[in-house]
VEXRO-405749 format. One record per residue (C-alpha): x, y, z; residue in three letters; residue number from 1. Coordinates in nm, 2 decimals, always signed. Example, Ala and Ser with C-alpha at 12.3 -4.5 7.8 and 13.67 -1.06 7.14 Angstrom:
BEGIN
+1.23  -0.45  +0.78  ALA  1
+1.37  -0.11  +0.71  SER  2
This chain:
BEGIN
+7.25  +15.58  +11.12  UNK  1
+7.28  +15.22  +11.24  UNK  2
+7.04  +15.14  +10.92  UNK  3
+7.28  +15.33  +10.67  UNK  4
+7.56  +15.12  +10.80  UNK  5
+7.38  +14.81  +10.73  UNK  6
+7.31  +14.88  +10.38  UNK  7
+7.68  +15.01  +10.32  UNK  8
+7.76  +14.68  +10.48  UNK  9
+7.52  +14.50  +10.25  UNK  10
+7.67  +14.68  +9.97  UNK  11
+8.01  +14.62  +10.04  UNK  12
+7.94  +14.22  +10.07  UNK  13
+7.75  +14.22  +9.76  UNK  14
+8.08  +14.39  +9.59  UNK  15
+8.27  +14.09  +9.76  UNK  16
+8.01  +13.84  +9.63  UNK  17
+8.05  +13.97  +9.30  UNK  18
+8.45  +13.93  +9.25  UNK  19
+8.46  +13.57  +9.35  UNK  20
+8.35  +13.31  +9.13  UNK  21
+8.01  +13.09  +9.13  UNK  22
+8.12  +12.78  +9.30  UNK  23
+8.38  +12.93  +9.60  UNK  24
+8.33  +12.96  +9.98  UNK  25
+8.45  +13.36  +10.11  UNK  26
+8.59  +13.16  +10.43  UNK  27
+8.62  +13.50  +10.57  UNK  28
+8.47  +13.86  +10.44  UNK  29
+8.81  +14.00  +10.52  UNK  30
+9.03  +13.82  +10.40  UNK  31
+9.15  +13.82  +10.04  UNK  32
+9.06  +13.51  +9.83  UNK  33
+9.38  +13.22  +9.78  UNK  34
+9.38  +12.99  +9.47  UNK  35
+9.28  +12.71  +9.68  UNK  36
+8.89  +12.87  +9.69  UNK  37
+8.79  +12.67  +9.37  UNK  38
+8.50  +12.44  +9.36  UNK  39
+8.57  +12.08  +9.36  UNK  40
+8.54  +11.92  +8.97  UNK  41
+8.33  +11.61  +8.96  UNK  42
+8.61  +11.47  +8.76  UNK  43
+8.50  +11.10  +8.80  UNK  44
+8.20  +11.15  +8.65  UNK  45
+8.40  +11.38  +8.38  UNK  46
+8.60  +11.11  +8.29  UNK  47
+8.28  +10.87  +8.28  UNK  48
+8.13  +11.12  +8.07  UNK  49
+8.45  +11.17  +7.82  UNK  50
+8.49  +10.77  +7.76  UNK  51
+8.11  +10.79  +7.67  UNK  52
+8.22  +11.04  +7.43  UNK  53
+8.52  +10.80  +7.29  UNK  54
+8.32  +10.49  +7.27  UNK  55
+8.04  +10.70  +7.08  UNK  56
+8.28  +10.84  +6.81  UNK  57
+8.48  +10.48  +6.75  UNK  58
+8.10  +10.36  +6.63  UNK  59
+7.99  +10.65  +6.43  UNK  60
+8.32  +10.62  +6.26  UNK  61
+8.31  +10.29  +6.27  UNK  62
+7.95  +10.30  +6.12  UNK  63
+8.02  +10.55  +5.86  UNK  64
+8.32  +10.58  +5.74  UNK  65
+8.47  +10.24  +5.88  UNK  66
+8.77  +10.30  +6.07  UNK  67
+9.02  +10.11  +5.85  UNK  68
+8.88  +10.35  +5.54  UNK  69
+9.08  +10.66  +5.37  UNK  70
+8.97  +11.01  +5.39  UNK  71
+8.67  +11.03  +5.24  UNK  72
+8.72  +11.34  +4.98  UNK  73
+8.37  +11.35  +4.87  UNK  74
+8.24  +11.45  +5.26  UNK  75
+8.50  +11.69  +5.33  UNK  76
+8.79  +11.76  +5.08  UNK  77
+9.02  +11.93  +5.32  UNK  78
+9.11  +11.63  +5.52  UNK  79
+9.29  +11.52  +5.22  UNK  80
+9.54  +11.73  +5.24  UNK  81
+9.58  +11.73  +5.62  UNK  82
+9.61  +11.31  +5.60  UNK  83
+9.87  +11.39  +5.31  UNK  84
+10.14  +11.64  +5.50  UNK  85
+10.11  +11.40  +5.85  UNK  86
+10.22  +11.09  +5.64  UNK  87
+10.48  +11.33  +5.46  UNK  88
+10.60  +11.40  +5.80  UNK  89
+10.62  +11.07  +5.94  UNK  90
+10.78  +10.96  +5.62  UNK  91
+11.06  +11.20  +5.63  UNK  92
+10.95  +11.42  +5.38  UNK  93
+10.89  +11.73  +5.54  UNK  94
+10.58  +11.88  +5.53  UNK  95
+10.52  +11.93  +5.16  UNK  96
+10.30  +11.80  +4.84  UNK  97
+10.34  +11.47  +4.66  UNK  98
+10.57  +11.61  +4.45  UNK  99
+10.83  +11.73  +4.66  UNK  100
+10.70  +12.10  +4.73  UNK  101
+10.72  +12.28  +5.06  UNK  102
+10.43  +12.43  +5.13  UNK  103
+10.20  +12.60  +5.41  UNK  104
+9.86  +12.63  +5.22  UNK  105
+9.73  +12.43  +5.52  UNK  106
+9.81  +12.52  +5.90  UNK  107
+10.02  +12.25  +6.00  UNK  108
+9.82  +12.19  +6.36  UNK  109
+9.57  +11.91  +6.24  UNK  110
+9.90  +11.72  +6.06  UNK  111
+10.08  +11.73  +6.39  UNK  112
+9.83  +11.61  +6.56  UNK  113
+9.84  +11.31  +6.35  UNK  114
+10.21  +11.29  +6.35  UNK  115
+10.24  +11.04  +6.67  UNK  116
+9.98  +10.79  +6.57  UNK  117
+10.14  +10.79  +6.23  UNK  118
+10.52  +10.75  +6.40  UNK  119
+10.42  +10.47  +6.62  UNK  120
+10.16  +10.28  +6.39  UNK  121
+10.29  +10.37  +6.03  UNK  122
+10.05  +10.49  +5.77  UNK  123
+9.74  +10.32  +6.01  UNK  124
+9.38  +10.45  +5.95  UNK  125
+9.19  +10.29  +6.19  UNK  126
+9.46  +10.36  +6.48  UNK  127
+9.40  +10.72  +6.33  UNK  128
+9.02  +10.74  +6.37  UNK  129
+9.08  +10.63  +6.71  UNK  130
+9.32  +10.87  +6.80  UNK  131
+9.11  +11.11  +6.64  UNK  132
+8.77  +11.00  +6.89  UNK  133
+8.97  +11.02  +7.18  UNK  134
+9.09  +11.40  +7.07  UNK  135
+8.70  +11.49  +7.07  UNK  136
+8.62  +11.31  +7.36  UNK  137
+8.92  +11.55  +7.55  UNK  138
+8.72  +11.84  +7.41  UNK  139
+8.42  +11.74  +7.61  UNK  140
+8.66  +11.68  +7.91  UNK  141
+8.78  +12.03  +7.84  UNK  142
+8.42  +12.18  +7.85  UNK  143
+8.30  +12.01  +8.14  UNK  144
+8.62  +12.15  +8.35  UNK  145
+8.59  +12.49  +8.19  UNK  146
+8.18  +12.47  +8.31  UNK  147
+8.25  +12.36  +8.62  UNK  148
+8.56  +12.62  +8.69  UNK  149
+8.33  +12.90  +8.63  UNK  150
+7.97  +12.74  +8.76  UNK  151
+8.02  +12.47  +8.97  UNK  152
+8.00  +12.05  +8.95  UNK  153
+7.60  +12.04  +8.80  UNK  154
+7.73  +12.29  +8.54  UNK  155
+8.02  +12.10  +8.42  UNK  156
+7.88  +11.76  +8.39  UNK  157
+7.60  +11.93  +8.18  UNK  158
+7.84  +12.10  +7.93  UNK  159
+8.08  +11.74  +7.93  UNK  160
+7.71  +11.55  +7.86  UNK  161
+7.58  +11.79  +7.60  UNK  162
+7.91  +11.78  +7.38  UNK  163
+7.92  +11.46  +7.41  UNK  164
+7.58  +11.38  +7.27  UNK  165
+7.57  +11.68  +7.04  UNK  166
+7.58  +11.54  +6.70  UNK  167
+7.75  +11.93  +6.53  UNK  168
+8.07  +11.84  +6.75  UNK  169
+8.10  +11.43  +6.70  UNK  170
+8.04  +11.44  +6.36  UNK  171
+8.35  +11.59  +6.26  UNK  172
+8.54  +11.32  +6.49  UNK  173
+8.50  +11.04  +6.18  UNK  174
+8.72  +11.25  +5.98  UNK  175
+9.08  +11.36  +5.95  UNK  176
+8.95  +11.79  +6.05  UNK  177
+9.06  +12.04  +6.16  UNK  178
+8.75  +12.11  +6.44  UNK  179
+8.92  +11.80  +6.64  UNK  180
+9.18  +11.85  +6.79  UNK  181
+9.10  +12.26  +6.79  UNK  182
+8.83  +12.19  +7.01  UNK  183
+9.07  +12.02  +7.23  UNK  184
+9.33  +12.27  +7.28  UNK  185
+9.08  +12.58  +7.25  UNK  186
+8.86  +12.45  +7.55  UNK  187
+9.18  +12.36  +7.73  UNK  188
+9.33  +12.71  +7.65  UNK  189
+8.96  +12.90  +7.81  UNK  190
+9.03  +12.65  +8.11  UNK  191
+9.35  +12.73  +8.19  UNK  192
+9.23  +13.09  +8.11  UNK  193
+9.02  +13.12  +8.36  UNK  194
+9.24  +12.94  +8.66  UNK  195
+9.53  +13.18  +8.54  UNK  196
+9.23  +13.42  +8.61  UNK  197
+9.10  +13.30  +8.98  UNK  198
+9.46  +13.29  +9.07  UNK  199
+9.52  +13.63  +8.96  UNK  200
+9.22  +13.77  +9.14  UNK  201
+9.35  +13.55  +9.44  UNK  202
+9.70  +13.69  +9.45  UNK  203
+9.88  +13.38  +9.43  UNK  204
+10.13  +13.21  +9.17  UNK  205
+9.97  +13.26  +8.79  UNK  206
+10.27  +13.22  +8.59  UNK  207
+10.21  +12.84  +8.53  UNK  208
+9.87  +12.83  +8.40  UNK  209
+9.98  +13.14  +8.19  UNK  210
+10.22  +12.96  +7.99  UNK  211
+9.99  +12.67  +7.91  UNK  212
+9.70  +12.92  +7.82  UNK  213
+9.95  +13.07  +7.59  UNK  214
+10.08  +12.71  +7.45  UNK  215
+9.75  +12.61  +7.41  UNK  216
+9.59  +12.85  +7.19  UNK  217
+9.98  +12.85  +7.00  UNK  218
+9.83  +12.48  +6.95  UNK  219
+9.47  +12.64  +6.84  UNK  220
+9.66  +12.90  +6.61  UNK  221
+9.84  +12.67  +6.45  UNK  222
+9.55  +12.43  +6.36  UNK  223
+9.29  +12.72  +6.27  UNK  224
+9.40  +13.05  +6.29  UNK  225
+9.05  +13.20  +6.28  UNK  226
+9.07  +13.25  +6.64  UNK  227
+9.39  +13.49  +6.61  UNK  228
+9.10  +13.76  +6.69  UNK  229
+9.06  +13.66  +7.00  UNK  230
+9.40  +13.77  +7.13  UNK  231
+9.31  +14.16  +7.11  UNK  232
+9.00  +14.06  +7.21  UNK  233
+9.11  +13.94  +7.59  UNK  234
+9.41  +14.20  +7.59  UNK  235
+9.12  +14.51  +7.55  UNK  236
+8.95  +14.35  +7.86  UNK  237
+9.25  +14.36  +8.04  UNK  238
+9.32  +14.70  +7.96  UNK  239
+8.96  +14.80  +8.04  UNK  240
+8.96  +14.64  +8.39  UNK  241
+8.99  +14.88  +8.70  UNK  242
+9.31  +14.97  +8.83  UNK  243
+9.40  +14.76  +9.07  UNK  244
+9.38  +14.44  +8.86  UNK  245
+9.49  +14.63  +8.55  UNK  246
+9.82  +14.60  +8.56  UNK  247
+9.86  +14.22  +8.67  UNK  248
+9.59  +14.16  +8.41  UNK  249
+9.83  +14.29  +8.14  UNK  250
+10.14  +14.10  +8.25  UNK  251
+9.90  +13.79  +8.23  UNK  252
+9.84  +13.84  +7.84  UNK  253
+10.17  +13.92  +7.79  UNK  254
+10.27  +13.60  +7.87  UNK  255
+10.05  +13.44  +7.70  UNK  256
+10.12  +13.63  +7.44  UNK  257
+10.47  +13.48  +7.45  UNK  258
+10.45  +13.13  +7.56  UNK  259
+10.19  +13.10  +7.20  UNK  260
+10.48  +13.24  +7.03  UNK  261
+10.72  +13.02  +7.10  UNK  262
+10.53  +12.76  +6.89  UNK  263
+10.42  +12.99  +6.65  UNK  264
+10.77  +13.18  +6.56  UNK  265
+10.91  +12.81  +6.45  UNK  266
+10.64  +12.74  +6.18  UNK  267
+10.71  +13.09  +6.07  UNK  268
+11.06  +13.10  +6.03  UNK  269
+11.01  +12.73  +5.83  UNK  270
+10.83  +12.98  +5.60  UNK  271
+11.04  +13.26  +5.61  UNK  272
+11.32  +13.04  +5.51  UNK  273
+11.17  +12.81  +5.23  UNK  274
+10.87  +13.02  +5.10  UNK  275
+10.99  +13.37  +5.14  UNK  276
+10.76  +13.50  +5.42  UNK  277
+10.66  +13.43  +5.78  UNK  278
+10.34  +13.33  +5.70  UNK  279
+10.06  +13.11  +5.90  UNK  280
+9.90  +12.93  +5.59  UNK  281
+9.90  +13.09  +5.22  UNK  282
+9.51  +12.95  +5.16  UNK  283
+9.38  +13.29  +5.32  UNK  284
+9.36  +13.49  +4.97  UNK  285
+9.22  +13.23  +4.79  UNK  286
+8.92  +13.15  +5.06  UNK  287
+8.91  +13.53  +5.10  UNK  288
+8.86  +13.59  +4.65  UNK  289
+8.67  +13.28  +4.66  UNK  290
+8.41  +13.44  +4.91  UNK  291
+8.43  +13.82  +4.78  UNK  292
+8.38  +13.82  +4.40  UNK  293
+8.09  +13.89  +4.14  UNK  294
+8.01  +13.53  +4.04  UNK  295
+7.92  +13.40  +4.37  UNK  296
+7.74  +13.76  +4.49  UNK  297
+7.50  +13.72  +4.19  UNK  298
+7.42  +13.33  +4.29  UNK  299
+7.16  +13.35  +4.53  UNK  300
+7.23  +12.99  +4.58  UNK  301
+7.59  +13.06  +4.71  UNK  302
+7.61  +13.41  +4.82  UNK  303
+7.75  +13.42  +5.18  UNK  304
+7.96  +13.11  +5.11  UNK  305
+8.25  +13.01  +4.95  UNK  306
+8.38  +12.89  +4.61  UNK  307
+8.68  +12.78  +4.41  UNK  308
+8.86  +13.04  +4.27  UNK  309
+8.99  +12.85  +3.90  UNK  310
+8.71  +12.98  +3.72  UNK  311
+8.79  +13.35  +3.82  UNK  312
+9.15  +13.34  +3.69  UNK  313
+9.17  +13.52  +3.35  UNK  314
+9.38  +13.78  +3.19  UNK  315
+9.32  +14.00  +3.45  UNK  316
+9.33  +13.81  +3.76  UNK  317
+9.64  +13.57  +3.70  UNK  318
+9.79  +13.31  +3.91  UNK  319
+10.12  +13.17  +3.87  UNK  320
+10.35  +12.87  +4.03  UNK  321
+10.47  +13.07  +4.30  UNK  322
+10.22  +13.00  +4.63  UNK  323
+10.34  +13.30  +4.84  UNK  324
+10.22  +13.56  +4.51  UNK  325
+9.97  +13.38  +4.46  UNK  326
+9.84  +13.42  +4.79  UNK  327
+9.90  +13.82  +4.78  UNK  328
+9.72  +13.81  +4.47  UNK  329
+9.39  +13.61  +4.57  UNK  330
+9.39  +13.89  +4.84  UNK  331
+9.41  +14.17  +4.59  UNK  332
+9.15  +14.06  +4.42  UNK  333
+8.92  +14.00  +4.68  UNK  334
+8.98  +14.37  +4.81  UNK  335
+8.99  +14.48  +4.47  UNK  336
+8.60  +14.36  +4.39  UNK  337
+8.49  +14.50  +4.74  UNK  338
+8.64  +14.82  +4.68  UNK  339
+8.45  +14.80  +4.28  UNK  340
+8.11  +14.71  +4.47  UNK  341
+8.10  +14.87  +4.81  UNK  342
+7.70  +14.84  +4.77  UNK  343
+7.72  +14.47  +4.77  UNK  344
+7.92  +14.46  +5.12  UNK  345
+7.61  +14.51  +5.36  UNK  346
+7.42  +14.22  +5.17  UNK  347
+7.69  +13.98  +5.17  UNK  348
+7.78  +14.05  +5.59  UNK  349
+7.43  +13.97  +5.60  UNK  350
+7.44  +13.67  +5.44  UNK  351
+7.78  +13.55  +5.58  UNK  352
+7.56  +13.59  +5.91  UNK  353
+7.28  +13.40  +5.78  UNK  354
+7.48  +13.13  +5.68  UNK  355
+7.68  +13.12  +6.00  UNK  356
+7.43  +13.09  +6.21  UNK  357
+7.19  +12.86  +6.03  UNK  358
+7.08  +12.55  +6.19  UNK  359
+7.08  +12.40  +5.84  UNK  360
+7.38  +12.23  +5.68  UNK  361
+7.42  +12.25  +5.32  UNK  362
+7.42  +11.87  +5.25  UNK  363
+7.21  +11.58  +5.07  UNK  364
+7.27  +11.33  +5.35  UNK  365
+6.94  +11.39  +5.51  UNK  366
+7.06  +11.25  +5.88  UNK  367
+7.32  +11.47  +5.90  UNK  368
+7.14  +11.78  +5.81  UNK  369
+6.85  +11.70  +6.08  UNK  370
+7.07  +11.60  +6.34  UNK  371
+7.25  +11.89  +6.25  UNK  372
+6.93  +12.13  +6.28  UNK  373
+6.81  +11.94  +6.59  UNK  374
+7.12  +12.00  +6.81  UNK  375
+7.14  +12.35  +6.70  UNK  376
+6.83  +12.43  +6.76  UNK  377
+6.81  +12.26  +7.07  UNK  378
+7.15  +12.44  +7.20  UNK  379
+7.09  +12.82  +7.04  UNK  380
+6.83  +12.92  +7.25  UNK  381
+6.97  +12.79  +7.60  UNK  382
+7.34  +12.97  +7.53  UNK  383
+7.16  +13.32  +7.48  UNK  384
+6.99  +13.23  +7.81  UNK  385
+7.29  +13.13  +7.97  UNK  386
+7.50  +13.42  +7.89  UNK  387
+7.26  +13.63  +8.09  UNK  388
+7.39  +13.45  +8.35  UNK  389
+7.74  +13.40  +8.28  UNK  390
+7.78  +13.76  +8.20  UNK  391
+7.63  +13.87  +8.54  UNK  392
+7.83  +13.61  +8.71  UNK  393
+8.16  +13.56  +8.61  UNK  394
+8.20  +13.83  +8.34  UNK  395
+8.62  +13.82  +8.32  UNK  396
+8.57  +13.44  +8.29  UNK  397
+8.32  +13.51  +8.01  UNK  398
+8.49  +13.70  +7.82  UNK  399
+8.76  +13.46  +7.81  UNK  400
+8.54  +13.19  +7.72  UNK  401
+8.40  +13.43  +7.42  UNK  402
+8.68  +13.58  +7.25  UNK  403
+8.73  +13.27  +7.03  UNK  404
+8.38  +13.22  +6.98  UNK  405
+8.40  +13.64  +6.87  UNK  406
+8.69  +13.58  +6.69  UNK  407
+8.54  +13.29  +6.48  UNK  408
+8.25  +13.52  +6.39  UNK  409
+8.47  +13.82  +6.26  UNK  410
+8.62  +13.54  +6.09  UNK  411
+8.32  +13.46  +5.91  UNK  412
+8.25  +13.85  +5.83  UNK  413
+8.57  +13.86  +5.67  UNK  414
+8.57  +13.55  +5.47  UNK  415
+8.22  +13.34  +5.46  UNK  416
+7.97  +13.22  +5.73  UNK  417
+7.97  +12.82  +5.75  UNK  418
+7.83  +12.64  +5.98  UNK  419
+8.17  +12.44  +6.00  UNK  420
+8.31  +12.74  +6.13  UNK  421
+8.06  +12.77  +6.42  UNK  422
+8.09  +12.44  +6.53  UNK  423
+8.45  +12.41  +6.54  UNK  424
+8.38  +12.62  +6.87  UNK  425
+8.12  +12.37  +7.02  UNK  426
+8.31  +12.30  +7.30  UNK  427
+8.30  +12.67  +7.41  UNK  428
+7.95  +12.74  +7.32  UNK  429
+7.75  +12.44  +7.56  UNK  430
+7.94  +12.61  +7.84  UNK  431
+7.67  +12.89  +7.83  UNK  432
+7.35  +12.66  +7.79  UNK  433
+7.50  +12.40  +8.09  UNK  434
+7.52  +12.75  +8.29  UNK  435
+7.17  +12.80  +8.18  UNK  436
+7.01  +12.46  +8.23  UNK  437
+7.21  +12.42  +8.62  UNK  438
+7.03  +12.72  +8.69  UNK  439
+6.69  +12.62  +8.63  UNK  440
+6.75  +12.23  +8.79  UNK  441
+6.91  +12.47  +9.10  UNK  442
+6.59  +12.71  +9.12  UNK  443
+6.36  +12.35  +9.07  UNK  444
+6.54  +12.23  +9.41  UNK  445
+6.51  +12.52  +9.58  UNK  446
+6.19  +12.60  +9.57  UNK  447
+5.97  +12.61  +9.86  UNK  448
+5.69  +12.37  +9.89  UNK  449
């Protein structure tokens, strides 16, 4: 009898062990966990580790692109047009083309981000680059206190370290892109994810750290809405957890639900009003044609990817002036092929895949493409390590932290696997491998003599 009692004990703690997070103290077995049971971020050396990430960014940009220079349109076209609607903004002129035309072809988040430096400093390139480095470097801030939220202080200086130094995340900081200041907010919105999490599971205030989760990924919709997956995503594990936390769970996403609204119902009404619908970005259809249609499935060169759509538009696929039809058309079209060759579909998922998760960037500047490889290849195999352990040991907290990382790759399924679109979630994905390597150094130290 007495032994039974132990092992229902034993049971009972591990059950115990299992809701709290890597990282707390259970003061006492008994009683319930408070929000103040959080382990204590190394933020020192964060912050160390994030102006290591600044100073590093200033010199490739400096190096590269130098930071008094224009967009460059032959390395990445789309920062063109992001540069363009922040100075039309700061000039007064609304977010619209150089002729006058209000548009929303782009998501406005990677404009606004470039609104203040362009308000206080005028049309200045170099302040912008800056800006721009220390937006990457608060992604690394961002992963290191995600890490260390759900695996303690060796884990998040690891992740902080590791996007710092990984060249697929500061690449992007030399240019006027959309992955910047996204990786900010989205690493920022899984952060404040997870404490709205520990404090739910605790049973003290939440509400807070709900409303910035929900502002945050607002902020992440609004700069690249391939992440709007990863709302259903988190609300399905809320509805699938057990009873008891069920309900709270719910009310959590709910808010969050809300507070992103509140930024994302102004952009939409802008659109509503001058375009005709309430509409994120009208450049969906044409990505979408570009990515579905005979001419690039029959290019082995290019299947999986993504090209422009002019040379499609004939007699039967016309485009007009108007961007808000032309958007509903690109989209017919695209469904219109798929549903014409239903036996190309499983090939081109497979390349979209291929392509997404390729170490190899499609480019002629030979040190980008092996830094590229190398960091990838380095990282890849230590995140599917790590989400063995993440999985096992904080498995709300990892779903939080994968939903956008999910919702990226549906993303890619439905339009076209690019390794631009994988990296734009680096900040998330080193969380994982940090997990992974802390584990080992931790089994290294204690192991017996």
């Amino acid at each position: 009898m007495r032994g039974r009692l132990a092992h229902r004990q034993g049971h009972a703690c591990a059950r115990r062990e299992a809701r709290t997070f890597p990282g707390e103290t259970d003061r006492d077995v008994n009683a319930p966990p408070t929000a103040t049971d959080r382990p204590r971020l190394p933020l020192a050396g964060l912050f160390v580790i994030a102006l290591l990430a600044f100073a590093l960014r200033v010199a490739v940009a400096a190096k590269f692109q130098g930071l008094a220079a224009p967009p460059d349109a032959a390395s990445t076209p789309d920062q063109l047009d992001y540069e363009a609607f922040a100075w039309s903004l700061a000039d007064g002129h609304g977010y619209a083309l150089p002729d006058g035309t209000r548009t929303a072809r782009r998501p406005p988040g990677t404009s606004v981000a470039l609104l203040p430096v362009y308000w206080l400093r005028g049309r200045d390139f170099a302040a912008a680059r800056i800006w721009f480095a220390a937006l990457s470097a608060v992604a690394c801030l961002g992963a290191g206190l995600l890490a260390g939220e759900l695996f303690g202080r060796r884990a998040a200086l690891l992740a902080a370290l590791a996007l710092a130094l990984l060249p697929n995340h500061f690449y992007y900081a030399q240019h006027f892109l959309s992955e910047v200041p996204y990786g900010a907010v989205i690493a920022l919105c899984c952060w404040f994810g997870v404490r709205t999490l520990k404090r739910l599971e605790a049973g003290s205030a939440w509400l807070l750290p709900a409303l910035l989760t929900g502002l945050a990924f607002g902020a992440a919709l609004l700069t690249r809405p391939q992440v709007a997956f990863a709302g259903p995503v988190v609300l399905l594990g809320a509805l699938l957890s057990p009873p008891a936390q069920r309900g709270v769970r719910v009310r959590a996403v709910v808010v969050v639900g809300i507070a992103s609204a509140l930024l994302l119902l102004p952009w939409m009404a802008r659109n509503q009003l001058l375009l005709g619908r309430p509409t994120l970005t009208t450049i969906g259809g044409f990505t979408f044609w570009g990515a579905n249609n005979g001419v690039i499935a029959a290019d082995p060169e290019r299947v999986g990817s993504w090209m422009p759509v002019d040379t499609l538009v004939d007699a039967a696929h016309p485009l007009g002036d108007d961007e808000i039809a032309n958007d509903a058309a690109t989209w017919r079209y695209g469904r219109e092929w798929l549903a014409a060759n239903p036996g190309e579909i499983p090939r081109l998922l497979v390349m979209k895949l291929g392509r997404h998760f390729s170490a190899f960037r499609p480019t002629p500047n030979r040190a980008v493409y092996w830094s590229f490889a190398a960091g990838w290849l380095l990282v890849a195999p230590l995140v599917l390590l790590g989400l063995r352990r993440t999985w096992r040991e904080a498995r709300a907290g990892t779903l939080i932290l994968l939903a956008p990382v999910a919702s990226t790759l549906v993303t890619a399924l439905v339009f076209y696997g690019s390794i631009r679109f994988r990296d734009a979630d680096a900040a998330l994905y080193v969380v994982p491998a940090a997990a992974a390597v802390a584990a080992l150094l931790d089994r290294r130290r204690t192991r017996p003599a």
